[in-house]
C-alpha positions as CSV (number, residue, x, y, z in Angstrom):
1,X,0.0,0.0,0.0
2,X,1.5,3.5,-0.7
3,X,2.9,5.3,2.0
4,X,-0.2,8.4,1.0
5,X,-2.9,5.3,2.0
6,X,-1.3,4.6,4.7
7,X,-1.4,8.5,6.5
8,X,-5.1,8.7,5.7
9,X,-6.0,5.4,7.0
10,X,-4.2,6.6,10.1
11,X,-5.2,10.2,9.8
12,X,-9.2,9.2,10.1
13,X,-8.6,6.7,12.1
14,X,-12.3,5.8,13.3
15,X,-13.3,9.2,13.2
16,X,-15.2,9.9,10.1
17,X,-18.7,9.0,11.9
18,X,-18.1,11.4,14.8
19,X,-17.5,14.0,11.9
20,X,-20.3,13.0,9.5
21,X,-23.2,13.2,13.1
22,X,-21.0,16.5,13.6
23,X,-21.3,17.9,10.2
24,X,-17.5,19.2,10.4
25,X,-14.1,17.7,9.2
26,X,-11.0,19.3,11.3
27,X,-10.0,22.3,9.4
28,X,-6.3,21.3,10.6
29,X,-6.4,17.9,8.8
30,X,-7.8,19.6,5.5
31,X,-4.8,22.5,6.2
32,X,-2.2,19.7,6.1
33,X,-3.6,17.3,3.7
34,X,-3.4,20.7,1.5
35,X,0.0,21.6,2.3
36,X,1.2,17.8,1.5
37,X,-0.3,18.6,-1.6
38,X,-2.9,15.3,-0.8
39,X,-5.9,17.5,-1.7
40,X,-4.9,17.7,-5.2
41,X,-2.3,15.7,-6.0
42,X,-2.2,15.7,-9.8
43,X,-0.9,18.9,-9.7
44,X,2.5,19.2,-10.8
45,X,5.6,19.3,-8.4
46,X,6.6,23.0,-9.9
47,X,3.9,23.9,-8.2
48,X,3.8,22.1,-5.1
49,X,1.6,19.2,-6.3
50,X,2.4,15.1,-6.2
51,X,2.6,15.0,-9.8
52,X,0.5,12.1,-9.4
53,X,-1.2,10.5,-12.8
54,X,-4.6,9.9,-13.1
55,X,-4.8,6.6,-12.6
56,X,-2.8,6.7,-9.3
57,X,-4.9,9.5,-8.0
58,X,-8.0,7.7,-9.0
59,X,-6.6,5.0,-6.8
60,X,-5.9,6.9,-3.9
61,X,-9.4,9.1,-4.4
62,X,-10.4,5.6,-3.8
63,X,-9.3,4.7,-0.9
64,X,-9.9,7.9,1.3
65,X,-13.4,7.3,-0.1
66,X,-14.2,3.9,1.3
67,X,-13.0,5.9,4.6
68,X,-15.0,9.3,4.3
69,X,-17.1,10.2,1.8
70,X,-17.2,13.7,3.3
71,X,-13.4,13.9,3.0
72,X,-13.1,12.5,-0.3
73,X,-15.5,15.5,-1.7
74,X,-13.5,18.1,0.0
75,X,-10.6,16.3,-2.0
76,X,-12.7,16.1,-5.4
77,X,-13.3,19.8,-4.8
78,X,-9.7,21.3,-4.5
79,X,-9.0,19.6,-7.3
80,X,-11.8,20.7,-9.5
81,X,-10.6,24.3,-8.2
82,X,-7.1,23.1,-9.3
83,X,-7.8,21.5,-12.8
84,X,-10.0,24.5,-13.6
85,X,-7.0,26.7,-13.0
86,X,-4.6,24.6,-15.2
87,X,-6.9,24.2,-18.0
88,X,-8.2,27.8,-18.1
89,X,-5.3,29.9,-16.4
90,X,-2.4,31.5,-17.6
91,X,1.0,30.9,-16.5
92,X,1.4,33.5,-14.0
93,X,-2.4,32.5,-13.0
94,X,-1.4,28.9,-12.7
95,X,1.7,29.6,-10.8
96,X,0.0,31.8,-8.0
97,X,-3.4,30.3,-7.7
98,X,-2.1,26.4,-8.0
99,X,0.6,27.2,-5.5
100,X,-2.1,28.7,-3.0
101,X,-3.7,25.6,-3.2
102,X,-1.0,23.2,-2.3
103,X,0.1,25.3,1.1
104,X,-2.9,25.0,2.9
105,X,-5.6,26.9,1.4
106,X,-8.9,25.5,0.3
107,X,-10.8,25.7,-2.5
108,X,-14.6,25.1,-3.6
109,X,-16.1,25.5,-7.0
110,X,-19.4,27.2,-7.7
111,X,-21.4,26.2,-10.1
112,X,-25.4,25.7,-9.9
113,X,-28.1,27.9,-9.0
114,X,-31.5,28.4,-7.5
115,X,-33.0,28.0,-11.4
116,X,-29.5,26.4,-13.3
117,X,-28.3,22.8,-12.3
118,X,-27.7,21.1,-15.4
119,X,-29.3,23.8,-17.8
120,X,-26.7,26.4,-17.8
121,X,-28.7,28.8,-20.0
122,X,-30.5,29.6,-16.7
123,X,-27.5,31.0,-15.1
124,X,-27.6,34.0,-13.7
125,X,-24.0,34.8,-12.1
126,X,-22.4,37.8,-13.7
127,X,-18.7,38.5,-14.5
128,X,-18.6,42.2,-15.9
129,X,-15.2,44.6,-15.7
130,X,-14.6,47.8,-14.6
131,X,-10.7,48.7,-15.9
132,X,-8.7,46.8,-13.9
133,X,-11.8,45.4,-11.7
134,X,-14.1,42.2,-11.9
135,X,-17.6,42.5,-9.9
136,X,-19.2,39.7,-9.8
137,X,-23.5,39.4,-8.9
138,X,-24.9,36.2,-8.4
139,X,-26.1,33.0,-6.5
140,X,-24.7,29.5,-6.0
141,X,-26.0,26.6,-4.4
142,X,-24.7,22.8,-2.8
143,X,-21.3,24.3,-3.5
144,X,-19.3,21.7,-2.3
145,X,-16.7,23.0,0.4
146,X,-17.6,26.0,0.4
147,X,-17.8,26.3,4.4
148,X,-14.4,25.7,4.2
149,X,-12.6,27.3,1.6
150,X,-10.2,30.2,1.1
151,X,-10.7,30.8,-2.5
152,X,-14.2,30.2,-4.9
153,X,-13.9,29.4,-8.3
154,X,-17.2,30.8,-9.7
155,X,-18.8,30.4,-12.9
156,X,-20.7,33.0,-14.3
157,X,-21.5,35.0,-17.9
158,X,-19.7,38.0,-19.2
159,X,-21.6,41.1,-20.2
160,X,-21.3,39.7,-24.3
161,X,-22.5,36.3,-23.3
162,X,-19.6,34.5,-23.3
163,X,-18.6,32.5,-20.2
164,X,-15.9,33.1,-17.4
165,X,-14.6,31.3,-14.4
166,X,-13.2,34.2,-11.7
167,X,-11.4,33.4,-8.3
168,X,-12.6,34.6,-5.4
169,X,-11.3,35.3,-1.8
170,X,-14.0,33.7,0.4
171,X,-13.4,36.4,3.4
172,X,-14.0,39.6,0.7
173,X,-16.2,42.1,1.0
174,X,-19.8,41.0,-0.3
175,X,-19.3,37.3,-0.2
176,X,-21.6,35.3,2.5
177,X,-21.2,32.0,2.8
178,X,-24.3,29.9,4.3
179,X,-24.0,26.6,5.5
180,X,-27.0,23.8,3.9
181,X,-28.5,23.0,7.0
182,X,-28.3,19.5,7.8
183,X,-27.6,17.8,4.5
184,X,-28.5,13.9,3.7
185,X,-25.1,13.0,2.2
186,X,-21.3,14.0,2.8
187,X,-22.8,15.6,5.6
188,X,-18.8,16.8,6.8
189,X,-18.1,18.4,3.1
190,X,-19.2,21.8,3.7
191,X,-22.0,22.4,1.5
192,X,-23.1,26.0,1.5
193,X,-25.0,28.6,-0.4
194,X,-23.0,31.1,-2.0
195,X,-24.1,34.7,-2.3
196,X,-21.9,37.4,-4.0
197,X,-23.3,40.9,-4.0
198,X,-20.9,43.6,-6.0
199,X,-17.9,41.5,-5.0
200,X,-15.1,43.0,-6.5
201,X,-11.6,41.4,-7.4
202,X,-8.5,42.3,-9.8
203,X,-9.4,41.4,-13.4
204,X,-6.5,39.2,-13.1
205,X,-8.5,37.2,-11.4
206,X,-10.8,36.0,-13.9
207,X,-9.2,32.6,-15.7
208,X,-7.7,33.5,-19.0
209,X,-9.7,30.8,-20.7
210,X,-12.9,32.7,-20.0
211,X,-14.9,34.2,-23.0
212,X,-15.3,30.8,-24.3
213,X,-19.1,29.6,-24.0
214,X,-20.1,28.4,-20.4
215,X,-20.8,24.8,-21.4
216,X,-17.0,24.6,-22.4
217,X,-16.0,26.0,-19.8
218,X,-17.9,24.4,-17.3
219,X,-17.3,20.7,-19.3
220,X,-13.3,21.2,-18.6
221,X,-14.5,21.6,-14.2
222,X,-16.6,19.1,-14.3
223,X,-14.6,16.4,-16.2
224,X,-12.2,16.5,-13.2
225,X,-15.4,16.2,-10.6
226,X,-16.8,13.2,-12.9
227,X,-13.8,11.0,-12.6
228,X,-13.0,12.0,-9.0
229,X,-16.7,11.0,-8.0
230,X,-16.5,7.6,-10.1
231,X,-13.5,6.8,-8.1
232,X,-14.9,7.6,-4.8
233,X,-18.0,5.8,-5.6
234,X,-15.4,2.3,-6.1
235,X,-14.0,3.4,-2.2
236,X,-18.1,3.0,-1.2
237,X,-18.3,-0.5,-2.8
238,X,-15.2,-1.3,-1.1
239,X,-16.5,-0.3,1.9
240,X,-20.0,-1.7,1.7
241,X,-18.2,-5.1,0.7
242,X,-16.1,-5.3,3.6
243,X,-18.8,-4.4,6.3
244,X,-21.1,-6.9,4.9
245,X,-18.6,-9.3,4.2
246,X,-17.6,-8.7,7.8
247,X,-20.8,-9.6,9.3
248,X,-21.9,-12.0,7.1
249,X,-18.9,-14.3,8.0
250,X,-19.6,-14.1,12.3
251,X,-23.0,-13.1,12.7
252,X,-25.1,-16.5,12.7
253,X,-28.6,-17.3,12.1
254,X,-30.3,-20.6,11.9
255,X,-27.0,-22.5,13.3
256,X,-24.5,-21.3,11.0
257,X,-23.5,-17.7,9.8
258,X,-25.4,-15.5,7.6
259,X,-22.6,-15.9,4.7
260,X,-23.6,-20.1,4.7
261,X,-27.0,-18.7,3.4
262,X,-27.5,-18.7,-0.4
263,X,-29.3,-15.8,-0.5
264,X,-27.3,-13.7,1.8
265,X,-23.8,-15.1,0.0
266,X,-25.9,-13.9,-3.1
267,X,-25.8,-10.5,-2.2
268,X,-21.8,-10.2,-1.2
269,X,-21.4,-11.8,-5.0
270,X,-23.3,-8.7,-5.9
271,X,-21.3,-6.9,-4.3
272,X,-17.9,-7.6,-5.0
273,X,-19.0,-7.8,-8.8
274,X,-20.6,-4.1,-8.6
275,X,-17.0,-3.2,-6.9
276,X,-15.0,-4.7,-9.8
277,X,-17.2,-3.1,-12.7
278,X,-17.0,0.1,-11.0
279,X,-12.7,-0.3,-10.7
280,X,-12.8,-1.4,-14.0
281,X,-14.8,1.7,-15.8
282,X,-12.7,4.1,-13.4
283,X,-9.2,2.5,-14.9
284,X,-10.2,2.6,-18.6
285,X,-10.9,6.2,-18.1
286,X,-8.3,7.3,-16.3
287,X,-5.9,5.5,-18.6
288,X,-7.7,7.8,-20.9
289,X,-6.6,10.9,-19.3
290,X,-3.1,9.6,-18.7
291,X,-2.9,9.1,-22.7
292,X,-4.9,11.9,-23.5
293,X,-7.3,10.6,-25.1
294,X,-10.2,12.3,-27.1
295,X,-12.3,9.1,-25.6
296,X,-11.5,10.6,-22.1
297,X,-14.6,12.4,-21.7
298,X,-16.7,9.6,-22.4
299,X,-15.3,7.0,-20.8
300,X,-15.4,9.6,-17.8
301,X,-18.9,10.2,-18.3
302,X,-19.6,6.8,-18.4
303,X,-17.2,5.8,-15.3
304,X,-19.4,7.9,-13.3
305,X,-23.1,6.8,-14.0
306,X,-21.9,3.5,-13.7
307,X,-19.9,3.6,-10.6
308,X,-22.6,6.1,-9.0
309,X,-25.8,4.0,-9.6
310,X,-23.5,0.8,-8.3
311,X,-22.4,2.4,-5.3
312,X,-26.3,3.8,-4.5
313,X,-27.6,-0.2,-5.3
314,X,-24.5,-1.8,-3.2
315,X,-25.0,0.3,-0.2
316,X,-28.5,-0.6,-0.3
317,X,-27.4,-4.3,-0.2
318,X,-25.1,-4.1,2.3
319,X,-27.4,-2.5,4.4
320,X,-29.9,-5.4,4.2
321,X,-27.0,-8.2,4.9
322,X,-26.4,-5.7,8.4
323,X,-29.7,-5.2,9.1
324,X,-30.2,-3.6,12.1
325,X,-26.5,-3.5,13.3
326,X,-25.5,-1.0,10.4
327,X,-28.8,1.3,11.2
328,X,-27.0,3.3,13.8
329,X,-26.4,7.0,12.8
330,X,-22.7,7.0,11.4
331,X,-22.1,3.3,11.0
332,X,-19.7,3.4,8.2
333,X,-23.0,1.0,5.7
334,X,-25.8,3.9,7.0
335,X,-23.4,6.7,5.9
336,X,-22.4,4.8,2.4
337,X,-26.2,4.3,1.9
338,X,-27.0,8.7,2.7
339,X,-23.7,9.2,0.9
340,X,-23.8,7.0,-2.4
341,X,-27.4,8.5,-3.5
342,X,-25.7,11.8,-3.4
343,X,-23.3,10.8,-6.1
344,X,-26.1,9.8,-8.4
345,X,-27.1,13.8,-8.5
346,X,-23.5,15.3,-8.3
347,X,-21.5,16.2,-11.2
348,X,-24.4,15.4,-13.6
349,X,-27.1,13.4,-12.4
350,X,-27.8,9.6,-13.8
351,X,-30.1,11.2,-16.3
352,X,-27.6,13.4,-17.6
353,X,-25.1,11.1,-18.4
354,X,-27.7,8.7,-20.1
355,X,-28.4,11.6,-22.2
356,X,-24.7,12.4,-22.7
357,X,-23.9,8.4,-23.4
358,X,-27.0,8.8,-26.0
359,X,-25.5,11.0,-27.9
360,X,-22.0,9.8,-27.6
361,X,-23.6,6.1,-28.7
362,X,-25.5,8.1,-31.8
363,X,-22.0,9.8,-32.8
364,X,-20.2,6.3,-33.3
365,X,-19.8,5.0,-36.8
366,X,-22.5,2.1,-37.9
């Protein structure tokens, strides 16, 4: 196991249900996890980051989520924040910004609305300049993070129409930050509303990529938050399998344990083979990234709705092999079970993925 897995397994220790009842993950752990440059590790060593490829990542993504889902979507946030800079900064906006986010500070990325989730002609955010000023108006929602973060990426429209991403110092004048009051899933993550009245910034601080269409824009963000979900979904299965596994083999019924029933042993089966497909998507595509692939985006697409709609059905199972001794608040199978249903609506819901894998399907030669 790499020496990374090993420090979070140890970091969390058995702590991740006293955070998720809590609501709150330790802003000292995130501080250090984002100063070891753990928070978003494919970023390059030049700028402080592991350098890590995709596929090793994906692998370590993994693994702190079949330990915390909460602390896995802090992760899948800062490096969102992170590939959006690299794809859509500059240099000196990549140096700064990307270096900021691998000493300690925190990052969250705002995309949807009170009236834009998927349909991002309903956005309302808007990016206008004033010389050498941004303002930036608007309203964001479920922003992963958020609570916690230093910096906001935020998406928004320009005054011609065209699209721009702007970073934003959480603590500046205008911005509020609400806390979503007692959410179902990731219940540690931070999710919080987002209101920016007149918030004014440097126009430097607007990506230079911006004044390409919003969808674009928002595709290259979201691609990151995709595959980082997919792979967080496998750490659920592996969790899920584990815990039931776990139970089946010493809690007895009838005379012998629950695992010597055919219809319990039916359900770890189901279990370990939802695990393996989910694995399996999430390699091919990040292989894709580490090749750079044009079949990246949908194999990423496709990692996601499969691994997400896996993890929501294998947390359901595992939950019925524990019965009643993985109902208690914070049992590592009732968290899975709040937390695996979320990833079905993150990041594009199931729906929008089957209409993305549609059209993929109805692009590809007879």
């Amino acid at each position: 196991m790499p020496e990374r897995h090993t420090l979070l397994t140890g970091l969390v220790g058995d702590r991740a249900a006293e955070w998720d009842t809590s609501g709150e993950l330790p802003r000292d752990l995130l501080v250090r996890l984002g100063t070891d440059g753990l928070l978003c590790a494919e970023v390059a060593a030049e700028h402080g980051g592991l350098g890590l490829s995709s596929r090793e990542n994906g692998e370590f993504t993994a693994h702190v989520g079949s330990l915390c889902s909460s602390l896995r979507s802090v992760m899948t946030s800062q490096g969102m924040a992170a590939w959006t800079v690299r794809r859509l900064g500059d240099a000196d906006q990549r140096s700064a910004y990307l270096k900021a986010l691998t000493s300690g500070g925190l990052a969250a990325v705002g995309f949807s609305e009170p009236q834009a989730g998927s349909d991002l002609s309903a956005m309302r955010t808007r990016v206008r300049t004033e010389g050498d000023t941004a303002v930036v108006d608007g309203h964001k929602v479920w922003t992963t993070a958020a609570a916690y973060a230093d910096h906001l990426v935020v998406f928004g429209l320009q005054e011609d129409g065209s699209g721009a991403a702007v970073v934003v110092p959480a603590d500046a004048p205008g911005v509020r930050v609400e806390r979503v009051a007692k959410p179902s899933g990731c219940r540690a993550a931070g999710h919080a509303d987002l209101y920016l009245d007149q918030v004014r910034v440097p126009a430097g601080a607007v990506l230079a990529g911006s004044g390409a269409s919003l969808p674009m824009l928002v595709a290259a963000s979201l691609a990151y938050g995709r595959k980082s979900v997919a792979w967080g979904c496998v750490g659920i299965l592996r969790a899920c399998r584990a815990a039931a596994a776990a139970h089946a083999r010493t809690r007895e019924q009838f005379g012998r344990p629950l695992a010597g029933h055919q219809l319990v042993a039916g359900h770890l089966a189901d279990l370990w083979t939802a695990e393996q497909i989910a694995a399996r998507m999430c390699e091919h595509a990040a292989d894709r990234w580490d090749e750079g692939s044009p079949e990246a985006v949908p194999a990423t697409i496709l990692a996601k709705h499969v691994a997400a709609e896996r993890a929501a059905a294998g947390a359901a199972t595992a939950a019925q092999v524990l019965a009643s001794a993985g109902a208690t608040e914070g049992h590592a199978v009732e968290r899975a079970y709040r937390d695996a249903k979320l990833m079905e609506i993150i990041e594009g819901s199931s729906e929008m993925c089957r209409v993305m894998l549609a059209q993929h399907a109805l692009a590809l030669p007879a």
